[in-house]
C-alpha positions as CSV (number, residue, x, y, z in Angstrom):
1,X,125.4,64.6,-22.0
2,X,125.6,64.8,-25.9
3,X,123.8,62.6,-28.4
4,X,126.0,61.6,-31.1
5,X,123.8,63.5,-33.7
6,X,124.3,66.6,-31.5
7,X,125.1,69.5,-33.8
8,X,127.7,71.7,-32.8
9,X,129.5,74.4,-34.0
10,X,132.3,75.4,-35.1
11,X,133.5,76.6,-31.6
12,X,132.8,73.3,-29.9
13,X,129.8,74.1,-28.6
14,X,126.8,72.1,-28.8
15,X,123.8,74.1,-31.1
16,X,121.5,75.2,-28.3
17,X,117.9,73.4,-28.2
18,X,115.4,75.5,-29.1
19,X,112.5,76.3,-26.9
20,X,109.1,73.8,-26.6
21,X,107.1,76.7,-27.2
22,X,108.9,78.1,-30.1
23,X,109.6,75.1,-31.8
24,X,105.8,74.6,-31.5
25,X,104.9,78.4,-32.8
26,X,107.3,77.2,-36.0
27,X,106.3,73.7,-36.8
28,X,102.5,74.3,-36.4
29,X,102.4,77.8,-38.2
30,X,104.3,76.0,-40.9
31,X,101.2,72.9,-40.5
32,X,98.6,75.0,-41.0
33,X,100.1,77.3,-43.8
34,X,100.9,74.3,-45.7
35,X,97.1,72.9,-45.3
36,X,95.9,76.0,-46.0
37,X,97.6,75.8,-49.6
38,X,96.5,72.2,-50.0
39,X,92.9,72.7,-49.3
40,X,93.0,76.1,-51.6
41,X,94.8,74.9,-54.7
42,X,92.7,74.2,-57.7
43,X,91.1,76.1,-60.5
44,X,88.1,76.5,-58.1
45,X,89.5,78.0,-55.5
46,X,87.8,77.7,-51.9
47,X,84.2,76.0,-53.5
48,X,83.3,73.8,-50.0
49,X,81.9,71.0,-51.2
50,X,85.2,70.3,-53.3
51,X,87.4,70.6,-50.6
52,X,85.1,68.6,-48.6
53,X,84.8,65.7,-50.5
54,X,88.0,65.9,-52.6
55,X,90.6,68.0,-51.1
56,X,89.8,67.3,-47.4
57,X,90.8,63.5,-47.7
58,X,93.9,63.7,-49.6
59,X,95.2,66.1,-47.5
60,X,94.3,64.0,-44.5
61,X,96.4,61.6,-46.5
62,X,99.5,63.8,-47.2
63,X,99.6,64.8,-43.3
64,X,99.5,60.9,-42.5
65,X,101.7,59.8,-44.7
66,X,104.1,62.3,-44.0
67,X,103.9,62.0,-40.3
68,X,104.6,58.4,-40.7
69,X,108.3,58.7,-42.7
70,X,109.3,61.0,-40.8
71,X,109.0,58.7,-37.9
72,X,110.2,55.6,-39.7
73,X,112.9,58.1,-40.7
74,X,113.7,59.2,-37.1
75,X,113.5,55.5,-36.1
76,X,115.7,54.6,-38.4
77,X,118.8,56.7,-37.8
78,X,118.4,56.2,-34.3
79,X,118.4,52.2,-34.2
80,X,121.2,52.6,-37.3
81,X,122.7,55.5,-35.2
82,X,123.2,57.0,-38.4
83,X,121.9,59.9,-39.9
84,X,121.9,59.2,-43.5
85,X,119.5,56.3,-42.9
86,X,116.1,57.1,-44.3
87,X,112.8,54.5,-43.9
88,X,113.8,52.4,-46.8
89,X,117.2,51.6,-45.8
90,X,115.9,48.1,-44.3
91,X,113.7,46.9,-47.2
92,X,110.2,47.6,-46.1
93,X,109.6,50.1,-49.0
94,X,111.0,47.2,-51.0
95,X,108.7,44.7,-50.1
96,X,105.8,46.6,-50.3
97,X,106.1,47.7,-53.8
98,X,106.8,44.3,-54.7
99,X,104.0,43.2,-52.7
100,X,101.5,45.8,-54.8
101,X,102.9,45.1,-58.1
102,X,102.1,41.6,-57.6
103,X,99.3,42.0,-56.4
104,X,98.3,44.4,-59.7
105,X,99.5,41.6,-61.8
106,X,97.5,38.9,-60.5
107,X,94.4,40.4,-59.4
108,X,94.5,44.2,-61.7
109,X,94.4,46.4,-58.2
110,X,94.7,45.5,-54.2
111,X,97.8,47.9,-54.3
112,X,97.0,48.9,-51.0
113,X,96.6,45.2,-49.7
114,X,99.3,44.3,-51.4
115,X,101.8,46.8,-50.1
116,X,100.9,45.8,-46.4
117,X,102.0,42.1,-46.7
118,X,104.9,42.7,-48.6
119,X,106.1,45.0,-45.9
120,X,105.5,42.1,-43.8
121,X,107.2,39.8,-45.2
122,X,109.8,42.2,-45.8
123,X,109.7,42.3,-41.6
124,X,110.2,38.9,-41.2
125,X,112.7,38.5,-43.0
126,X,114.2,41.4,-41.5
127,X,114.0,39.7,-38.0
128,X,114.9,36.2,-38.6
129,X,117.9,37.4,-40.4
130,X,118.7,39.9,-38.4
131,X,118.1,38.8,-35.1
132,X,121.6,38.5,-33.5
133,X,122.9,42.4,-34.9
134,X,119.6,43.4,-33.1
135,X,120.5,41.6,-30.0
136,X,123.9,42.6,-29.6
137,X,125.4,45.9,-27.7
138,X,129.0,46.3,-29.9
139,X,129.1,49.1,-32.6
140,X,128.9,46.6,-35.1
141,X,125.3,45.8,-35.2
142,X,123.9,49.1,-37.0
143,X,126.4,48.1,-39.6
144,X,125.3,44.3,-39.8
145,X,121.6,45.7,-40.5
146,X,122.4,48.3,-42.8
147,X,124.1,45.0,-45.2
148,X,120.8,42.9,-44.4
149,X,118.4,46.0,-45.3
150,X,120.5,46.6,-48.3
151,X,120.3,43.0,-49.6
152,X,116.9,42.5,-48.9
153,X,116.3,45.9,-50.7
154,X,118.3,44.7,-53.5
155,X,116.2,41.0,-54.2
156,X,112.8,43.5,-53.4
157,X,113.9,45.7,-56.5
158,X,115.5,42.8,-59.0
159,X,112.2,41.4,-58.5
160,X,110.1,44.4,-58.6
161,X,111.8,45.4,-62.0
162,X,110.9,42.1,-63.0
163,X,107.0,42.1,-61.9
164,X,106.7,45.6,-64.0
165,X,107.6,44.0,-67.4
166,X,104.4,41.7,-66.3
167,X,101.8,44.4,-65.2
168,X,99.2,45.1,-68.4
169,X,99.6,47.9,-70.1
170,X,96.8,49.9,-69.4
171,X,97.8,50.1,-65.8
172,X,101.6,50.3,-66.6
173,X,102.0,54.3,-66.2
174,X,99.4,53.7,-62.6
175,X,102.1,51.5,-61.8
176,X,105.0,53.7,-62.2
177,X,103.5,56.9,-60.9
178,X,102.6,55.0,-57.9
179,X,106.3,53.4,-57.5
180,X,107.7,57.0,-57.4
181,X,105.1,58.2,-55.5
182,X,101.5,59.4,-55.8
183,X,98.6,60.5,-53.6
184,X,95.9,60.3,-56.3
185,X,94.5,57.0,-54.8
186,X,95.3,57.3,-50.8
187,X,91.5,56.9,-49.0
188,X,92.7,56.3,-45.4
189,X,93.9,59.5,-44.4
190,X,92.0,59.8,-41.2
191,X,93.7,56.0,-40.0
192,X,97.3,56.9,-41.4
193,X,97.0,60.3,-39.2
194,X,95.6,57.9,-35.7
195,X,98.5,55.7,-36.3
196,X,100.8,58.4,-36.7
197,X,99.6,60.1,-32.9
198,X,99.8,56.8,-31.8
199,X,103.7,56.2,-32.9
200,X,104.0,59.3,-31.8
201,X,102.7,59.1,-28.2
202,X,104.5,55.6,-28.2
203,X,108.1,57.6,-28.9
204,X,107.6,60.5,-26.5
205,X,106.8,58.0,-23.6
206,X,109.8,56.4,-24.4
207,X,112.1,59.5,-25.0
208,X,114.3,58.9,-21.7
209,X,115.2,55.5,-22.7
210,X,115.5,56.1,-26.7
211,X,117.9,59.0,-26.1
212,X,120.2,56.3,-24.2
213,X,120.1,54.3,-26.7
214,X,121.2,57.2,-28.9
215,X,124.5,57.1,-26.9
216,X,125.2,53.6,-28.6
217,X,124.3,49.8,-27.2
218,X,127.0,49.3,-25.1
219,X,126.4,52.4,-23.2
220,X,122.5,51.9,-23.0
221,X,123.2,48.7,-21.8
222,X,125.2,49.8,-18.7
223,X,122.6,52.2,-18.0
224,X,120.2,49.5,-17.4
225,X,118.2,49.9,-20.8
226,X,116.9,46.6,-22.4
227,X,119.0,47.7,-26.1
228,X,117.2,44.5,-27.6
229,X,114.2,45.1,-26.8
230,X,114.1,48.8,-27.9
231,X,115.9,47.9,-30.9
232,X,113.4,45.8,-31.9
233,X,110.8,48.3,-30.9
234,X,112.3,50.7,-33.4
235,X,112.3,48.6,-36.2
236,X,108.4,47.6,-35.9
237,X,107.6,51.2,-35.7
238,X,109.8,52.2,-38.4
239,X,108.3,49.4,-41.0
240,X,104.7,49.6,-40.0
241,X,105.0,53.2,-40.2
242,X,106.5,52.3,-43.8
243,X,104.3,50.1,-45.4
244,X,101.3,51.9,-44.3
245,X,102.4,55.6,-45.8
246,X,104.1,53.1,-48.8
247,X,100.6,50.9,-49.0
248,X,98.7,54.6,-49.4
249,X,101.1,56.9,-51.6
250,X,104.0,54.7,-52.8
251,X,107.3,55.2,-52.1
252,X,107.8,58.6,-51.5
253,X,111.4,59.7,-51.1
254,X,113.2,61.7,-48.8
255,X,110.5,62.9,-46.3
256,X,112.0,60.2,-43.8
257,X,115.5,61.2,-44.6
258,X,115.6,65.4,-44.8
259,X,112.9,66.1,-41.8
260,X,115.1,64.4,-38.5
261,X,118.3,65.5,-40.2
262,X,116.6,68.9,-40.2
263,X,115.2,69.4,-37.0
264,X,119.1,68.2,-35.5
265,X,120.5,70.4,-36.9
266,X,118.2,73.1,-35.8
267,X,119.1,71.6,-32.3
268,X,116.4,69.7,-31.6
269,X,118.6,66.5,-30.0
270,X,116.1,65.3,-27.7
271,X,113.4,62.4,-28.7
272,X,111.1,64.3,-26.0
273,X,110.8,66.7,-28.7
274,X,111.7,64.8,-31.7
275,X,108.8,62.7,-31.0
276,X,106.3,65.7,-32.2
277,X,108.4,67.6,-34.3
278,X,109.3,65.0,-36.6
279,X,105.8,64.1,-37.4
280,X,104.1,67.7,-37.6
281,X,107.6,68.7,-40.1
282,X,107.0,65.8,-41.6
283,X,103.5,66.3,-42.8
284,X,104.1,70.2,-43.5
285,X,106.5,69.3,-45.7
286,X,104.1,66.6,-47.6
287,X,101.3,69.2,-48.2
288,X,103.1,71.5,-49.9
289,X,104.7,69.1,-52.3
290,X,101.3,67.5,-53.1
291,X,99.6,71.2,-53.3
292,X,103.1,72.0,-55.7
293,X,102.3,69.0,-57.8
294,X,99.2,69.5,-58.1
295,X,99.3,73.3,-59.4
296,X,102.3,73.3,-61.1
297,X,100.8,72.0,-64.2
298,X,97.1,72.4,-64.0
299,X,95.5,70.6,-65.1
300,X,97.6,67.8,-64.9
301,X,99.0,66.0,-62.0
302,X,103.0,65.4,-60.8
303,X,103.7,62.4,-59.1
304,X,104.4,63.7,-55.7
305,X,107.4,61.7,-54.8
306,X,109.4,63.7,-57.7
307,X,108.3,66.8,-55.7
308,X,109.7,65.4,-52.9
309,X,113.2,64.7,-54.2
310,X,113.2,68.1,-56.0
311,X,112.8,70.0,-52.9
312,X,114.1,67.7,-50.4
313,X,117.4,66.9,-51.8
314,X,118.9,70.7,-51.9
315,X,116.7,71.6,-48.8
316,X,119.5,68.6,-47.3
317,X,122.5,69.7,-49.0
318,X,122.0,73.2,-47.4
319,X,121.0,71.9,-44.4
320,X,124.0,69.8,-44.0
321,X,126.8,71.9,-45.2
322,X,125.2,75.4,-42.6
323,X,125.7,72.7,-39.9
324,X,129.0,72.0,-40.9
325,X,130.2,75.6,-41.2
């Protein structure tokens, strides 16, 4: 039985799925090399107590973050059943920078706090306007909430373009290098990396059902799975994964997006493995663009989520087009 984001190749065969083992040996060396250059960059080199008290929690903070949009991500295109969908396609990036820029204009900081209830709000809205495409087992609910994430996404940035004309000027280039992406603030690293082994505990006990669902809703639903109730399952993972990793970094780009797409195409299909992958990729690939934007113009910091989008977006390209060749 094939997923519908199976690779295959050109011969009509289906990629073959990698070994546990392997794929472990790969995505953990990758985990640890990419801490390893997080921990080390800096014009001080190894010096303990600096990576102690300032390295060691922002890279606790990369992994988390990370880890959590590359589940949203995986969520995502699975409930959308397409593989383009990244964690901001149903507004919950949206409404939390809309929800931390408000909260900068009326109260000078609270980014964090604010970024959490407007991913909140951004849910319920989801939900209450989205509740019958959730519900229903044709092909044409992914589409339905793709056009509800995308309007909801539009009003959050109107809005959010808006609010910034508002935010004092002394905080206006924090603002922006937090609405790209940053890292320079994040202080719960250790909590974003719990919740992430918790999502990701959550998604491997569910991997039998989740790859059915993966088949489509009418399918799932003859094989006995409750599609609404997974459905909705996938969405609260995907946003609360969102608006914590948005409520601690900003919005970060195409972690979410590049890392499931990857790891399909490598053949990893299953959720079984998915379900650890995703997350351990995911924060790899984090490290090393916060380590990269931190050295690459010492002393002086990049915004991360530029990083991102530098080395995601051809890392995708060549991803794609290899897996259609």
């Amino acid at each position: 039985m094939s997923l519908p984001f199976a690779p295959h190749r050109s011969d009509g065969y289906a990629a073959a799925t990698p070994r546990s083992g392997r794929l472990a040996l790969l995505v953990g060396g990758l985990l640890l090399l990419m801490a390893a250059l997080e921990l080390g960059v800096g014009a001080a080199g190894w010096s303990w107590p600096l990576v102690r008290e300032l390295r060691l929690p922002r890279a606790l903070a990369a992994a988390g973050v990370g880890a959590l949009l590359a589940q949203a991500g995986l969520a995502m295109q699975l409930v959308l059943r397409n593989p383009l969908a990244d964690p901001y396609v149903l507004g919950a990036s949206g409404g939390a920078g809309l929800g931390a820029l408000l909260m900068l204009v009326l109260f000078g900081g609270l980014l964090g706090l604010g970024s959490l209830l407007g991913a909140a709000g951004a849910l319920g809205l989801l939900l209450l306007l989205g509740r019958r495409a959730l519900a229903a087992t044709d092909e044409q609910a992914p589409a339905q909430l793709i056009l509800i994430g995308a309007m909801l996404s539009a009003v959050f940035g109107a809005c959010s373009t808006l609010t910034l004309a508002l935010v004092p000027e002394r905080s206006l280039r924090g603002a922006v290098f937090w609405l790209v992406g940053d890292l320079s603030g994040a202080s719960w690293g250790g909590a974003l990396c719990l919740l992430a082994l918790v999502l990701g505990a959550g998604l491997h006990a569910a991997a039998r059902r989740l790859d059915r669902v993966a088949l489509g809703g009418e399918q799932a639903w003859l094989l006995g799975e409750p599609v609404r109730a997974l459905r909705l399952a996938l969405v609260l993972i995907a946003a609360v994964a969102t608006g914590a990793a948005v409520s601690q970094a900003g919005a970060v780009g195409f972690v979410g997006l590049v890392v499931p797409h990857v790891l399909r195409l490598r053949g990893v299909q299953r959720m079984r493995q998915q379900a650890w992958a995703a997350p351990a990729l995911g924060a790899a690939l984090l490290l090393g663009a916060d380590a990269l934007a931190r050295a690459v113009a010492m002393p002086y910091e990049l915004p991360v989520g530029a990083i991102t989008a530098l080395l995601g977006a051809p890392l995708f390209v060549v991803m794609l087009l290899r897996g259609q060749a």
